[in-house]
N, CA, C and O atoms as CSV, one atom per row, in Angstrom:
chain,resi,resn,atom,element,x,y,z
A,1,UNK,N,N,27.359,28.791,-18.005
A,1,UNK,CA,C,26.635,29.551,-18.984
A,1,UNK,C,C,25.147,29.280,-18.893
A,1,UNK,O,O,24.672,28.649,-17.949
A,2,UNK,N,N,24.373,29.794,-19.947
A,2,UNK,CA,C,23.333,29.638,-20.277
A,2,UNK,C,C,22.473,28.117,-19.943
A,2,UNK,O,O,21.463,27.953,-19.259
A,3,UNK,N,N,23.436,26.939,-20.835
A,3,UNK,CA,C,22.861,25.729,-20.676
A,3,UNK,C,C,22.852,25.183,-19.609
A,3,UNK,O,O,22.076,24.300,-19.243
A,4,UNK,N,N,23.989,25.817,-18.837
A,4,UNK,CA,C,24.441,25.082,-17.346
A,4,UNK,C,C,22.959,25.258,-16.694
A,4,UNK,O,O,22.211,24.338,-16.362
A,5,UNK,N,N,22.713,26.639,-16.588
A,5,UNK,CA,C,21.842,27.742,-15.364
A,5,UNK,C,C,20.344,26.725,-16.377
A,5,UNK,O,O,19.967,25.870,-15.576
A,6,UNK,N,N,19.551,26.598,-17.636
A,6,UNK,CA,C,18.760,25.891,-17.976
A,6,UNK,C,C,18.997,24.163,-17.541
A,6,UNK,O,O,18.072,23.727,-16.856
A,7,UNK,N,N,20.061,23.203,-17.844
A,7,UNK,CA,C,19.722,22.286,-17.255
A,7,UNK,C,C,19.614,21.998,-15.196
A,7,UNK,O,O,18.999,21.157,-14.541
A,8,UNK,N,N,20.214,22.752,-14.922
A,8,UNK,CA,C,20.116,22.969,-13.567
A,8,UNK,C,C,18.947,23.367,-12.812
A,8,UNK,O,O,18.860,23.400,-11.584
A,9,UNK,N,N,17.762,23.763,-13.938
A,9,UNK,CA,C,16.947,24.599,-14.072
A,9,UNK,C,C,15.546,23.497,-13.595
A,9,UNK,O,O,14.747,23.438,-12.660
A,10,UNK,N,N,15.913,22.501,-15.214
A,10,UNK,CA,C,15.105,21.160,-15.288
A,10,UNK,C,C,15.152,20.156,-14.437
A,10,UNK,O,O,14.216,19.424,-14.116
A,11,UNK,N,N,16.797,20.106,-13.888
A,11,UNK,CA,C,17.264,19.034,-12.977
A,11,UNK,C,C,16.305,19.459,-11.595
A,11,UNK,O,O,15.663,18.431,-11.382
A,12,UNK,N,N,15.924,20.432,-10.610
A,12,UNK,CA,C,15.255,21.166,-9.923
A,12,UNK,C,C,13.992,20.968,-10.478
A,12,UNK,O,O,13.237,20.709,-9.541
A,13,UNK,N,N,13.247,20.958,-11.775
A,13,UNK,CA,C,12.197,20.855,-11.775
A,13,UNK,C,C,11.544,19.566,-11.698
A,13,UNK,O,O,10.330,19.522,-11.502
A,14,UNK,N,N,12.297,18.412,-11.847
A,14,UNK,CA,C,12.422,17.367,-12.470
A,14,UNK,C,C,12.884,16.587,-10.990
A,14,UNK,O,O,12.923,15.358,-10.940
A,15,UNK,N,N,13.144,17.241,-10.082
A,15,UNK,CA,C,13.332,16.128,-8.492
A,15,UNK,C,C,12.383,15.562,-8.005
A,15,UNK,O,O,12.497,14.376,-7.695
A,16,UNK,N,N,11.535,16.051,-7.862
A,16,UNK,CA,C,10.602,15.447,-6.818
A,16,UNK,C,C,9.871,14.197,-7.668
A,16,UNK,O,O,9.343,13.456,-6.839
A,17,UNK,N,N,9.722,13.856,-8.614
A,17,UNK,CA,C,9.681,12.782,-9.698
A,17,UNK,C,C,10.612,11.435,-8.613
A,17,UNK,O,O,10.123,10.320,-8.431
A,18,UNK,N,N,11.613,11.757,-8.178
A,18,UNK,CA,C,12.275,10.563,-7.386
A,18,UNK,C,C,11.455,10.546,-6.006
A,18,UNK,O,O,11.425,9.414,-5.522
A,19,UNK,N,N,10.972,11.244,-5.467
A,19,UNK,CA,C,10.638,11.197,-3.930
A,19,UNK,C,C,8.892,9.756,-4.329
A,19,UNK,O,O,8.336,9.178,-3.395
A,20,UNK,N,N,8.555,9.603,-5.503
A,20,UNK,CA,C,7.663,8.716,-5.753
A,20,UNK,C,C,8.127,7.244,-5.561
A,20,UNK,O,O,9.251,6.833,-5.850
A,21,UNK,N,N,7.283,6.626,-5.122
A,21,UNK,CA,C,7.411,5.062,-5.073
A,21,UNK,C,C,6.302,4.397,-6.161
A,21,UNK,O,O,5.082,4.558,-6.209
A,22,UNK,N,N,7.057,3.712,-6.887
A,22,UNK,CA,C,5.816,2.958,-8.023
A,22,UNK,C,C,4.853,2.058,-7.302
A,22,UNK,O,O,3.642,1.981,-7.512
A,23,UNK,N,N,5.473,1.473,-6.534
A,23,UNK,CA,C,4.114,0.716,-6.061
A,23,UNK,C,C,3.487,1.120,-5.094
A,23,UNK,O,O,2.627,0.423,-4.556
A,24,UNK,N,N,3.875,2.624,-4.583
A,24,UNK,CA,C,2.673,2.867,-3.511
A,24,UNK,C,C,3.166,2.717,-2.056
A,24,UNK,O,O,4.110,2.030,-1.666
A,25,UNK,N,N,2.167,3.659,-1.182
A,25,UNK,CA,C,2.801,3.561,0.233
A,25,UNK,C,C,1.806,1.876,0.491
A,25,UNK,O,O,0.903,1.246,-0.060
A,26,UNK,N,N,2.432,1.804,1.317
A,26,UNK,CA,C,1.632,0.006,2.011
A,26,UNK,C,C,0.528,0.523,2.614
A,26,UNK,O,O,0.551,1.506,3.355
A,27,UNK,N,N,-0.499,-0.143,2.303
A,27,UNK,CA,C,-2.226,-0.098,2.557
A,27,UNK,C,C,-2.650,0.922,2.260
A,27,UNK,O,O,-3.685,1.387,2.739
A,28,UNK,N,N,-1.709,1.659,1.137
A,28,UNK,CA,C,-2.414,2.567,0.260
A,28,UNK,C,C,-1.466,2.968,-1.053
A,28,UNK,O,O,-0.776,3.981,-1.166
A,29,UNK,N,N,-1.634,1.850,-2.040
A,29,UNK,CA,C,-0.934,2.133,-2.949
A,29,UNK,C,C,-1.026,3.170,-3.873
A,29,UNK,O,O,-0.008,3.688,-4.333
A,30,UNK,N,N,-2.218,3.549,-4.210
A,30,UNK,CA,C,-2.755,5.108,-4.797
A,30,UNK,C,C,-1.532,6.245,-4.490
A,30,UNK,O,O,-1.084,7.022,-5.334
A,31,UNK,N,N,-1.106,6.152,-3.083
A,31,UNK,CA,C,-0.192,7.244,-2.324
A,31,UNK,C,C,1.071,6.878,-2.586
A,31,UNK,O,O,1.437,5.826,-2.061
A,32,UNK,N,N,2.240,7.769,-3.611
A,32,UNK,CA,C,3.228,7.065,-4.282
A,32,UNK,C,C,4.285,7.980,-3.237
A,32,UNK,O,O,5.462,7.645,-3.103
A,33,UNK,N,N,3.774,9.016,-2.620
A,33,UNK,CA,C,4.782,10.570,-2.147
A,33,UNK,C,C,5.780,9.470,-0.849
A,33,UNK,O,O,5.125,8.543,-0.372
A,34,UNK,N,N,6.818,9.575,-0.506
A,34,UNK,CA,C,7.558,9.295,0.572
A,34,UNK,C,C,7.812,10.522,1.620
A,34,UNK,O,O,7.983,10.331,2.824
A,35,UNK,N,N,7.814,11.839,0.984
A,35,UNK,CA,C,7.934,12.070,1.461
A,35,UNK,C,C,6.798,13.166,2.522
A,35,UNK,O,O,7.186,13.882,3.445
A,36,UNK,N,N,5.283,12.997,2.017
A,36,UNK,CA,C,4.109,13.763,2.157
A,36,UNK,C,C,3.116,12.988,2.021
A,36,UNK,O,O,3.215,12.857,0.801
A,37,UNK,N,N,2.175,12.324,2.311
A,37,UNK,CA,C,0.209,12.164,1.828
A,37,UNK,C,C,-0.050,12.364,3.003
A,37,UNK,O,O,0.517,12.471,4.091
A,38,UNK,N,N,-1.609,12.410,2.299
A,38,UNK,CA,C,-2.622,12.439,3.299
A,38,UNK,C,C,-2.402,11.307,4.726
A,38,UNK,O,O,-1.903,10.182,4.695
A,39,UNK,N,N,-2.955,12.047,5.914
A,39,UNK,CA,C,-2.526,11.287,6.887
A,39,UNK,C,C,-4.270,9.811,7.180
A,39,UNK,O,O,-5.433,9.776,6.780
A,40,UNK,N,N,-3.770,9.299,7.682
A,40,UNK,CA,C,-4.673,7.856,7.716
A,40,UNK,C,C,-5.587,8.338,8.974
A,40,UNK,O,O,-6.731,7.885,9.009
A,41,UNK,N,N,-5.226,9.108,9.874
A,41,UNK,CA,C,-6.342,9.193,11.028
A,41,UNK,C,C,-6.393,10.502,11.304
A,41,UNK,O,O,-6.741,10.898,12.416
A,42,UNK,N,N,-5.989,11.463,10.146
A,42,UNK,CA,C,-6.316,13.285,11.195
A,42,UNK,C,C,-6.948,14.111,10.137
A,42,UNK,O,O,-6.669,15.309,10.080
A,43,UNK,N,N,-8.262,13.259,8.801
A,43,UNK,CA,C,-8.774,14.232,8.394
A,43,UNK,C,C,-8.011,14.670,7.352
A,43,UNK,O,O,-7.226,13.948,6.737
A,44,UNK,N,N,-8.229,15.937,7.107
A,44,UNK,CA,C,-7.487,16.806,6.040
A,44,UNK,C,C,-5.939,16.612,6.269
A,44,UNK,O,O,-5.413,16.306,5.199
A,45,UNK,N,N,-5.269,16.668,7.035
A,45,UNK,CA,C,-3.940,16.570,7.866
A,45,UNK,C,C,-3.127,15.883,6.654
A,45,UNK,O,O,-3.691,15.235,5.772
A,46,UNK,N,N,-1.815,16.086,6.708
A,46,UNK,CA,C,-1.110,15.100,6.073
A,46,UNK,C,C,0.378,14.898,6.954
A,46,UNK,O,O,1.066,15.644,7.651
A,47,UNK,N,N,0.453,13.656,6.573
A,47,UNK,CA,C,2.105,12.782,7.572
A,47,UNK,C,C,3.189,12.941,6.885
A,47,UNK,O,O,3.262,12.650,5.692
A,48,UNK,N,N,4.044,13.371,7.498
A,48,UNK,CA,C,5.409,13.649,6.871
A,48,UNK,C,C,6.118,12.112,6.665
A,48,UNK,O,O,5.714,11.104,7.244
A,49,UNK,N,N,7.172,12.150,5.792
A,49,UNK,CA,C,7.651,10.491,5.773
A,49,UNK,C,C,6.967,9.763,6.161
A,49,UNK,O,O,7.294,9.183,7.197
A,50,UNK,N,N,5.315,9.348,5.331
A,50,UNK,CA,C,4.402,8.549,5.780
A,50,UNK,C,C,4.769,6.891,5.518
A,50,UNK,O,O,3.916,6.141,5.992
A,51,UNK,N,N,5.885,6.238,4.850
A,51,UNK,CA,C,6.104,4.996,5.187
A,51,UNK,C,C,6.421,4.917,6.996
A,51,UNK,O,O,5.946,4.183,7.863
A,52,UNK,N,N,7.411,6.002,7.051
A,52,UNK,CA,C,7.884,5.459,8.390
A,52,UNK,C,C,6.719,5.844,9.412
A,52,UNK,O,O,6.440,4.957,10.219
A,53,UNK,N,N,6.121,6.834,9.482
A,53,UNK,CA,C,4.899,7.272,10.512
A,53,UNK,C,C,4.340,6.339,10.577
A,53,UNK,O,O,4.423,5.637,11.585
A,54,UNK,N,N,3.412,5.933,9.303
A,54,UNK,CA,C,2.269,5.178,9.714
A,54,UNK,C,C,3.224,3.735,10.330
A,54,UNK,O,O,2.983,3.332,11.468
A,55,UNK,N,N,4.133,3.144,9.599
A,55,UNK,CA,C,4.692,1.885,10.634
A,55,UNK,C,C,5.103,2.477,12.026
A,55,UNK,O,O,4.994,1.677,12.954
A,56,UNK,N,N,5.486,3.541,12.295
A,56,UNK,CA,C,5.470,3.978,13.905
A,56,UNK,C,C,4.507,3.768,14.931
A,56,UNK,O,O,4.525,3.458,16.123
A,57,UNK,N,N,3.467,4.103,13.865
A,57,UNK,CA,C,1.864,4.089,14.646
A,57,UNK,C,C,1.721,2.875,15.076
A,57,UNK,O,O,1.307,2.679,16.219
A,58,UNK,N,N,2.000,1.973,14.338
A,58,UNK,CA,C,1.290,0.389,14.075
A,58,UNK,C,C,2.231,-0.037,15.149
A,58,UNK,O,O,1.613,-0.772,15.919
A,59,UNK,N,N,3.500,0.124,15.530
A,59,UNK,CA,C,4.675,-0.346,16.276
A,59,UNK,C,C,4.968,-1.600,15.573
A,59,UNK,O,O,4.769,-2.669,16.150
A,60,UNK,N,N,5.476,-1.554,14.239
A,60,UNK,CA,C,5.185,-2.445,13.175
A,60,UNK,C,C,7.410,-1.991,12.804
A,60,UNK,O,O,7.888,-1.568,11.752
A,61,UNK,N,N,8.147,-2.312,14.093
A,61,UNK,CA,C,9.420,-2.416,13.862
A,61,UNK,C,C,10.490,-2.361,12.474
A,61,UNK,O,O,11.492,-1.706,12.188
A,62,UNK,N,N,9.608,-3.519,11.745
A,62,UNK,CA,C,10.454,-3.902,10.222
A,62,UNK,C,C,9.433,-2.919,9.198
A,62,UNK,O,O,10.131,-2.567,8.247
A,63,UNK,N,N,8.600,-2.588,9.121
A,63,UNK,CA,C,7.724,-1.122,8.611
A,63,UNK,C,C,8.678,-0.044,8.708
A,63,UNK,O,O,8.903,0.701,7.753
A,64,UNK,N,N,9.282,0.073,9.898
A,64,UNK,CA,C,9.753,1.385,10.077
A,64,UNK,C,C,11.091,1.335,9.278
A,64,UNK,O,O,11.322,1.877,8.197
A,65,UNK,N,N,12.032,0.469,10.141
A,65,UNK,CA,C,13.066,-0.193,8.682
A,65,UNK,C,C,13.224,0.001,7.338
A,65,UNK,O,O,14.004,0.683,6.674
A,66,UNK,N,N,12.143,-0.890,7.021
A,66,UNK,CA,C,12.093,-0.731,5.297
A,66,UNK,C,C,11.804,0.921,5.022
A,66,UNK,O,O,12.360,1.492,4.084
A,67,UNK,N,N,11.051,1.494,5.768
A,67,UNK,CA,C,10.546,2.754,5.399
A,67,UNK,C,C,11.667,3.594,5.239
A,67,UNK,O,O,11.813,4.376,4.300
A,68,UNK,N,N,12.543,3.401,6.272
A,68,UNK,CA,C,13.646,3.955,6.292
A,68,UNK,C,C,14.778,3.840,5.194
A,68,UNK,O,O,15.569,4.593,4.625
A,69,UNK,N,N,14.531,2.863,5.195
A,69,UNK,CA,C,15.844,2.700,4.328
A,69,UNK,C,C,15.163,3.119,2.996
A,69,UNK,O,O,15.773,4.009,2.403
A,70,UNK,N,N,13.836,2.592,2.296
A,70,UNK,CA,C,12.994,2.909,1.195
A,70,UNK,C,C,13.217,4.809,0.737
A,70,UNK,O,O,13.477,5.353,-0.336
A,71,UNK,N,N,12.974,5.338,2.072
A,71,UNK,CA,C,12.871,6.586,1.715
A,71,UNK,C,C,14.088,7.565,1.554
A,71,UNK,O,O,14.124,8.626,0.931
A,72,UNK,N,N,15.500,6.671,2.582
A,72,UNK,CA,C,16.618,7.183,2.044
A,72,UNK,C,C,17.391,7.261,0.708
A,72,UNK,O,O,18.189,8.042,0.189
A,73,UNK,N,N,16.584,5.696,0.283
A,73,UNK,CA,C,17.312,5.801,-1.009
A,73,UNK,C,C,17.187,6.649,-1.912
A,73,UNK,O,O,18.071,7.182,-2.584
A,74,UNK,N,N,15.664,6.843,-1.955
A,74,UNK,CA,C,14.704,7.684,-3.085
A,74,UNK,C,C,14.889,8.810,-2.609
A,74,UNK,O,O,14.233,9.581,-3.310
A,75,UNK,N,N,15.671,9.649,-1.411
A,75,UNK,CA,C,16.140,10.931,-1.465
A,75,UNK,C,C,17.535,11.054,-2.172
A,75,UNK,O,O,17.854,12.003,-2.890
A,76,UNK,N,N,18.442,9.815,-1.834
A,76,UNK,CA,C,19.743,9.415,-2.074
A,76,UNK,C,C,19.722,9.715,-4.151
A,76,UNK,O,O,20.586,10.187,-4.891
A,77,UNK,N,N,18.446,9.221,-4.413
A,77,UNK,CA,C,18.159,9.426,-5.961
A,77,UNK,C,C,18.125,10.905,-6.592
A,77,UNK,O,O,18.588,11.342,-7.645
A,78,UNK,N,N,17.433,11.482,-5.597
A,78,UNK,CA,C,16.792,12.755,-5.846
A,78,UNK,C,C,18.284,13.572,-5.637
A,78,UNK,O,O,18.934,14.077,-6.552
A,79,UNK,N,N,18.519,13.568,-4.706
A,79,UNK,CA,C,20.448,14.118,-4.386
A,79,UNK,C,C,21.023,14.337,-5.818
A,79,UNK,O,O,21.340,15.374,-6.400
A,80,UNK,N,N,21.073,12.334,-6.401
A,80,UNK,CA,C,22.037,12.323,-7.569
A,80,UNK,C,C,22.260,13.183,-8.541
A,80,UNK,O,O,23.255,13.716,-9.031
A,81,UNK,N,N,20.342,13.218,-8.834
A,81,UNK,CA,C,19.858,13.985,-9.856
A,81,UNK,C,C,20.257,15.463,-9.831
A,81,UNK,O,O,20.771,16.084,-10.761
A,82,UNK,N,N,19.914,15.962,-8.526
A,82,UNK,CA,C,20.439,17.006,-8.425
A,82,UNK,C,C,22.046,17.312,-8.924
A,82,UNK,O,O,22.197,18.343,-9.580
A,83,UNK,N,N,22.923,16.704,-8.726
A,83,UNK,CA,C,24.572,16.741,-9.024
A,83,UNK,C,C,24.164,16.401,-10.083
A,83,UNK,O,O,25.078,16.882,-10.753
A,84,UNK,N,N,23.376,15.852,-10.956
A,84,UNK,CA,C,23.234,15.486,-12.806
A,84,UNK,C,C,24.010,13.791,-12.661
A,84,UNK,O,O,24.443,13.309,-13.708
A,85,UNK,N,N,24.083,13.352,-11.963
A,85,UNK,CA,C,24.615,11.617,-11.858
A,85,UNK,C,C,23.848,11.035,-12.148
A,85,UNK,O,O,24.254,9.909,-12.438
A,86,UNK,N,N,22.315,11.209,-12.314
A,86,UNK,CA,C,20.953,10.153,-12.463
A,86,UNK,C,C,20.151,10.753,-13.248
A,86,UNK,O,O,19.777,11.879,-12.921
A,87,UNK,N,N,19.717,10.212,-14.379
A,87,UNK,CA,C,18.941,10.653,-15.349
A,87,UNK,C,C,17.307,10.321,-14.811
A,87,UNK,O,O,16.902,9.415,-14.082
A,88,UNK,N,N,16.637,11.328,-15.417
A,88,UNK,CA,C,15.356,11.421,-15.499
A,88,UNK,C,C,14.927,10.247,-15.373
A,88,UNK,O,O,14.442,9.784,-14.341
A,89,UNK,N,N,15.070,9.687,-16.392
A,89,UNK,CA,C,14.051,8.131,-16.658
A,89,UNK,C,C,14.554,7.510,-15.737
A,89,UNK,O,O,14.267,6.313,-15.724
A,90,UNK,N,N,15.423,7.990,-14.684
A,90,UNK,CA,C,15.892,6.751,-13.679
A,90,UNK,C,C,14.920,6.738,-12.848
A,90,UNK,O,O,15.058,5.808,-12.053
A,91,UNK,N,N,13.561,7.637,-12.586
A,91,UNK,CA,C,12.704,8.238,-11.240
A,91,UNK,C,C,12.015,7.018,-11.400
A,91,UNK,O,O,11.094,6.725,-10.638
């Protein structure tokens, strides 16, 4: 019904709230996105999954790791939310 098609509505508006990291990408905590910022060496440009890029760059092995796993989870979150398993205040 109605409420379904509205919370389904919010749940969608209300995702990308998980793709944030509170403390920030590493050597730039300002930058919370996992899955988008600005890129570190191309200007206007921006890096896709910038935990794991920029540790790619660096050849910084356990960077890439954590990044990995960091950014699966916080999609793994965003997923939940989507199915309604994870509340808002969980982001």
């Amino acid at each position: 019904g109605e409420k379904n098609h509205d919370d389904l509505n919010h749940r969608i508006a209300t995702a990308e709230r998980f793709f944030l990291r509170k403390e920030g990408l590493p050597k730039r905590k300002w930058y919370r996105h996992l899955l988008q910022a600005p890129g570190l060496h191309i200007g206007y440009g921006s890096d896709l999954y910038p935990m794991i890029w920029n540790a790619m760059q660096q050849g910084n092995v356990t960077g890439i790791q954590e990044g990995i796993t960091v950014t699966a989870l916080h999609i793994n979150f965003a997923a939940e939310h989507l199915r309604g398993k994870r509340e808002e205040s969980d982001a």
